[in-house]
C-alpha positions as CSV (number, residue, x, y, z in Angstrom):
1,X,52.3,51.6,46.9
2,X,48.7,52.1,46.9
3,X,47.1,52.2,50.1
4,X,43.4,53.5,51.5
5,X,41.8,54.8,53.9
6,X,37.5,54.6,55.0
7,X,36.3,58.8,56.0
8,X,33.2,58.4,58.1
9,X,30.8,59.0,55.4
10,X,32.0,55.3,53.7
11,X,34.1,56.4,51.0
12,X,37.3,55.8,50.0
13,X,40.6,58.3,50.2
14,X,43.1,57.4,48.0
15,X,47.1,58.1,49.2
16,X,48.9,60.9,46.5
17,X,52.2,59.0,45.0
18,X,54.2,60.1,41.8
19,X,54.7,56.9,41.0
20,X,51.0,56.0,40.7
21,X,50.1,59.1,38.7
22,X,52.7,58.2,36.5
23,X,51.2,54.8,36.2
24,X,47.3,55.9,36.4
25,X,48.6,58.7,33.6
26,X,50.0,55.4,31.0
27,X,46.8,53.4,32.0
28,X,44.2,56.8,30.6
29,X,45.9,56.7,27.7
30,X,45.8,53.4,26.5
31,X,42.2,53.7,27.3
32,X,41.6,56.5,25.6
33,X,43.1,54.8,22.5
34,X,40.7,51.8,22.8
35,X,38.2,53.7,23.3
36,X,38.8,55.9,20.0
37,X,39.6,53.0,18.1
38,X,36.3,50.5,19.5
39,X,33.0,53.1,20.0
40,X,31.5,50.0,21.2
41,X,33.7,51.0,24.6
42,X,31.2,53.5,24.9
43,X,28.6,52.0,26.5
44,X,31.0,49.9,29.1
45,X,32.0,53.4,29.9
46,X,28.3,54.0,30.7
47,X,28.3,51.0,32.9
48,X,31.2,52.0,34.4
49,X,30.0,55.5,35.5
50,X,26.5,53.9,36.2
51,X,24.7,56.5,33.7
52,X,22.2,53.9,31.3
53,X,22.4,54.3,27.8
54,X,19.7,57.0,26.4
55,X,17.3,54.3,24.9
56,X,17.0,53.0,28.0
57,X,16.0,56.0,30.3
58,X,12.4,56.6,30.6
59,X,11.3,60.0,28.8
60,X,8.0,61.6,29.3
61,X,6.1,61.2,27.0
62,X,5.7,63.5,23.5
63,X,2.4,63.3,22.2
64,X,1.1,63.2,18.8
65,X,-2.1,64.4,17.4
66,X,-2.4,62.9,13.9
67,X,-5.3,65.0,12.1
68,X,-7.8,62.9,10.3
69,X,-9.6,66.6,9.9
70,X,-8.6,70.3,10.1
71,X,-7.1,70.9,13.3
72,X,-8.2,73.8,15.3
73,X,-7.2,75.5,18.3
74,X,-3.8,75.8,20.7
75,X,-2.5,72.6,21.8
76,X,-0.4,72.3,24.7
77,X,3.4,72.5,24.8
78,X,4.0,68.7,24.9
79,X,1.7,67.9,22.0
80,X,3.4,68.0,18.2
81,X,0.6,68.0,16.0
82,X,0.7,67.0,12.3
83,X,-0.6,68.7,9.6
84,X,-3.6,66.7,8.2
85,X,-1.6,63.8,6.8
86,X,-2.5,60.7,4.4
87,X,-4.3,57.8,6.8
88,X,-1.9,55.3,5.5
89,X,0.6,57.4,7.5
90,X,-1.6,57.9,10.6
91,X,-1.9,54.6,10.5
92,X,1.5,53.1,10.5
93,X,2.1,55.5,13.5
94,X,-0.2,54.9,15.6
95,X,0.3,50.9,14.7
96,X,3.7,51.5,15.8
97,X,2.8,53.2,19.1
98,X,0.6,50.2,19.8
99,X,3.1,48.0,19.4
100,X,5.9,49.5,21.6
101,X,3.5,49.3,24.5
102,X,2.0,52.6,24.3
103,X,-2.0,53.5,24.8
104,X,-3.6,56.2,22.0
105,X,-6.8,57.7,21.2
106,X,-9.1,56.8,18.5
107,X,-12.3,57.6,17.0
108,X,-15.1,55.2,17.2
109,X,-18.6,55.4,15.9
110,X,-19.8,56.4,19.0
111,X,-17.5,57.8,21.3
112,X,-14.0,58.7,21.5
113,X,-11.6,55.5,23.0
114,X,-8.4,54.4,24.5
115,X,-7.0,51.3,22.6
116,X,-3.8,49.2,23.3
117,X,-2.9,46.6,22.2
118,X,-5.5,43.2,24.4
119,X,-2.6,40.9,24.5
120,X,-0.2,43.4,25.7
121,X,-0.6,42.7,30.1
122,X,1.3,45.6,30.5
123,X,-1.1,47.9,28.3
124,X,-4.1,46.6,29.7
125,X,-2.8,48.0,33.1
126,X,-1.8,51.4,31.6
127,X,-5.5,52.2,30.3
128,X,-6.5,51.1,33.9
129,X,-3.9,53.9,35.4
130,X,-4.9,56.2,32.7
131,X,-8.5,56.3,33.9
132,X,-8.4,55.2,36.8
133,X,-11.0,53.0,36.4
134,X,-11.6,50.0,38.9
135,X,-9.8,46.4,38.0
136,X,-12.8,44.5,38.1
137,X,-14.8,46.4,35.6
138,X,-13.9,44.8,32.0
139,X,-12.6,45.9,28.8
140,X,-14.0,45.0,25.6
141,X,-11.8,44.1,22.8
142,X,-11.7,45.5,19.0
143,X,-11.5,43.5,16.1
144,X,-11.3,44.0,12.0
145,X,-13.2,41.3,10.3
146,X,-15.8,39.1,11.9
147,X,-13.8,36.1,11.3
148,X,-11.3,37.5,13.9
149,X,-14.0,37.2,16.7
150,X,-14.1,33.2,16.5
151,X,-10.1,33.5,17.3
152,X,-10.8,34.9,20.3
153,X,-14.4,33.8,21.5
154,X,-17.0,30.9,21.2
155,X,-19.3,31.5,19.1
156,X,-22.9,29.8,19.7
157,X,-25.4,32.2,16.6
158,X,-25.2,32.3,13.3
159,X,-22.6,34.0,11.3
160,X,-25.2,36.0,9.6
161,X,-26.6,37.1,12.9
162,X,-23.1,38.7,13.6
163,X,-23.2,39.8,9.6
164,X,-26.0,41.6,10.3
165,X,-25.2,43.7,13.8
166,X,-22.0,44.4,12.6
167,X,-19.4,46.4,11.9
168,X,-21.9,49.1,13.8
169,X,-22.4,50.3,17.6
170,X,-22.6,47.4,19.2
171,X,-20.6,45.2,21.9
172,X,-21.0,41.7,21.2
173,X,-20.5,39.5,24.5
174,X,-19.6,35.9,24.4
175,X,-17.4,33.2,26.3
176,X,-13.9,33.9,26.0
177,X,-11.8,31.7,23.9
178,X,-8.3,30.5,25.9
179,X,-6.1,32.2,23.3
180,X,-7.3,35.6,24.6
181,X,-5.0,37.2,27.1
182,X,-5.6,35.9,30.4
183,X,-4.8,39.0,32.4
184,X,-7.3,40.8,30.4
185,X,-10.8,40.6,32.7
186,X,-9.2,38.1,34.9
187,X,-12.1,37.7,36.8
188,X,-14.7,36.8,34.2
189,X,-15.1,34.2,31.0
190,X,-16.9,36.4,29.2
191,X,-16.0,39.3,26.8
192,X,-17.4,42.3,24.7
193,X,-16.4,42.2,21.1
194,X,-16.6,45.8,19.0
195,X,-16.0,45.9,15.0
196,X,-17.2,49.7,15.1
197,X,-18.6,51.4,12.3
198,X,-15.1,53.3,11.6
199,X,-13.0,52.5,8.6
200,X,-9.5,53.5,10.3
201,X,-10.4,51.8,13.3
202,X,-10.9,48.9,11.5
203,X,-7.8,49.1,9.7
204,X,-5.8,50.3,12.5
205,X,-6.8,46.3,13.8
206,X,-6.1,44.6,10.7
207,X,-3.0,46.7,10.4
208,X,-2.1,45.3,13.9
209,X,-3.1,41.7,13.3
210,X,-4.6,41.4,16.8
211,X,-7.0,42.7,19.1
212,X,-7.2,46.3,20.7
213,X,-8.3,46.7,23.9
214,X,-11.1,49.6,24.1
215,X,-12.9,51.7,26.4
216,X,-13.9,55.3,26.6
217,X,-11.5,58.2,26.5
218,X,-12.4,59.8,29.9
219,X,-11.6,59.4,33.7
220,X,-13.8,57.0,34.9
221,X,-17.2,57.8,36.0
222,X,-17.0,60.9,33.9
223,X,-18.7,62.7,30.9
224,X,-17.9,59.9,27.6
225,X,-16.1,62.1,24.8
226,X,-17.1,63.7,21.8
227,X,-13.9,65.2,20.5
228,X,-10.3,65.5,21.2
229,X,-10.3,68.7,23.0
230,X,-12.7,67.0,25.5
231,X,-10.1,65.0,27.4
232,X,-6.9,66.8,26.9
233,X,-6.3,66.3,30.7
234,X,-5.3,62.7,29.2
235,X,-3.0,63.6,26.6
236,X,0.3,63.5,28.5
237,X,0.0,59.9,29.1
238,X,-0.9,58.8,25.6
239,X,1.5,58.4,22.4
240,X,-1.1,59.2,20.5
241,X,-4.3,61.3,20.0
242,X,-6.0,60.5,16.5
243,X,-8.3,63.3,15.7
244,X,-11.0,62.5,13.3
245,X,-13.5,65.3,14.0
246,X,-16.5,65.5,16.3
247,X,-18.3,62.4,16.5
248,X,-22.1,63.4,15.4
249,X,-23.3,61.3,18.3
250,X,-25.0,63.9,20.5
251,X,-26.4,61.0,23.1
252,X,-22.3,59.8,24.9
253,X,-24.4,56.6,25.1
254,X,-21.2,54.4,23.7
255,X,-22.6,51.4,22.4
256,X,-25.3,48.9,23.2
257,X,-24.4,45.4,24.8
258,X,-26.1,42.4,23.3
259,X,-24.8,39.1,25.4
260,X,-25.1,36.3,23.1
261,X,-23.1,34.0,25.2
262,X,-26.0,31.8,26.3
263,X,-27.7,31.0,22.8
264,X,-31.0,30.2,24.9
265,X,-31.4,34.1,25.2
266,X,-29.3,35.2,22.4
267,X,-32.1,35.7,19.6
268,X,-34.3,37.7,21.8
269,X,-31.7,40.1,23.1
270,X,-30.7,40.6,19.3
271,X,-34.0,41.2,17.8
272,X,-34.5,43.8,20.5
273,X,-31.1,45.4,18.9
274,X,-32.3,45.2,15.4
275,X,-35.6,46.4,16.0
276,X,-35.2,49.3,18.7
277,X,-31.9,50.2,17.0
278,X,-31.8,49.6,13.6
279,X,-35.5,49.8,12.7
280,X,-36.0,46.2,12.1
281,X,-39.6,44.9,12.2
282,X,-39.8,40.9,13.3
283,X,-41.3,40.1,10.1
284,X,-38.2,41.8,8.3
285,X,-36.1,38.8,11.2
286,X,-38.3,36.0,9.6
């Protein structure tokens, strides 16, 4: 007969009988042959012993730098960098980190960025962890097409206004559209729009088929970035680092805000644009 006893600590002693180990010895074996037989046992048995399946530990993160250029330099032991692979590739990966919840680096036309994926509440809080930046200052969203920005805003100007400002180093602000993820800039109903001047980034949202969430790849309040080497203090918390080169940029302005959500004052604050930064005279405006 089996019988127990509690120890002070709160476990359990069991009783020795031959009986029972006779028994217990029978009872192993069938189990063992169920087990053989049915692999699916396997993961009762990690039930069981209260270990998770693998897939659903969580692993530090191994990051990968996908070359758009020559790499150069030691990276450090948790980075596996590619050799300098076809963009198609890089893209598909880094479309795929994005998707399983993850925040990379990218190139932009101005700075280097942080993306992941606007709709994705969880992500959105990752960048914020990642640069510890504060939760009330807002993160501007990246699109492919212009088209995409009426999904996701309210559009008061012209489409040819927007034809004409971008794709290029601008953030377009306008009222936010409801489809838009609400936990993204809670606290506002207003939102910057980018379509930079970056082929892959531009791909790398159309090959997503919604928006990216983007701000600067730094710690907040500190020096914008230029290259990847710049913030490798960030690279253990991202999936992935794109590397496209040194962005010819010298100023680490990022890029100029134009709010066009009021229409009243959207003409003005766009001719400023296309005059002080593109070159446009007003007579060249009509």
């Amino acid at each position: 007969m089996l019988t127990s006893g509690v120890l002070s600590e709160g476990r359990h002693a069991c009783v020795n009988s031959p009986s029972l180990n006779v028994f217990l010895m029978k009872y192993l074996r069938r189990f063992a042959a169920v087990f053989t037989k049915y692999p699916a046992a396997r993961f009762s048995q990690a039930a069981v012993s209260g270990v998770a399946p693998e897939s659903a530990m969580c692993k530090p993160l191994k990051t990968k730098v996908l070359t758009l250029s020559p790499a150069a330099g030691d990276e450090p032991s948790f980075v596996t960098r590619e050799a300098r692979a076809d963009p198609t590739d890089i893209l598909s990966c880094t479309a795929k980190a994005l998707k399983d919840g993850h925040v990379v680096a990218v190139p932009t036309d101005t700075i280097y960025g942080l993306a992941c994926l606007a709709q994705d509440a969880g992500a959105v809080r990752k960048i914020y962890d990642i640069k510890s930046r504060n939760e009330q200052k807002p993160l501007a969203i990246c699109v492919g097409e212009i088209q995409d920005i009426y999904k996701y805003c309210k559009v008061k100007v012209k489409e040819e206004l927007l034809g004409d400002l971008l794709p290029g180093p601008v953030t377009l602000v306008f009222e936010r559209s409801e489809i838009l993820n609400k936990e993204l800039n809670p606290f506002t109903r207003l939102v910057g729009v980018r379509i930079p001047d970056c082929a892959f980034l531009r791909r790398l949202c159309q090959r997503c088929k919604e928006p990216l969430a983007l701000t600067s790849a730094n710690v907040s309040a500190q020096t914008s970035t230029l290259a990847v080497h710049e913030f490798k203090d960030l690279w253990p918390k991202l999936a992935v680092v794109v590397d496209g080169g040194p962005i010819g940029d010298q100023s680490r302005l990022g890029s100029t805000v134009v709010d066009l959500s009021v229409h009243s004052s959207a003409f003005s604050s766009t001719v400023d644009v296309l005059e002080g930064k593109y070159g446009l005279s007003s007579l060249d405006l009509g």
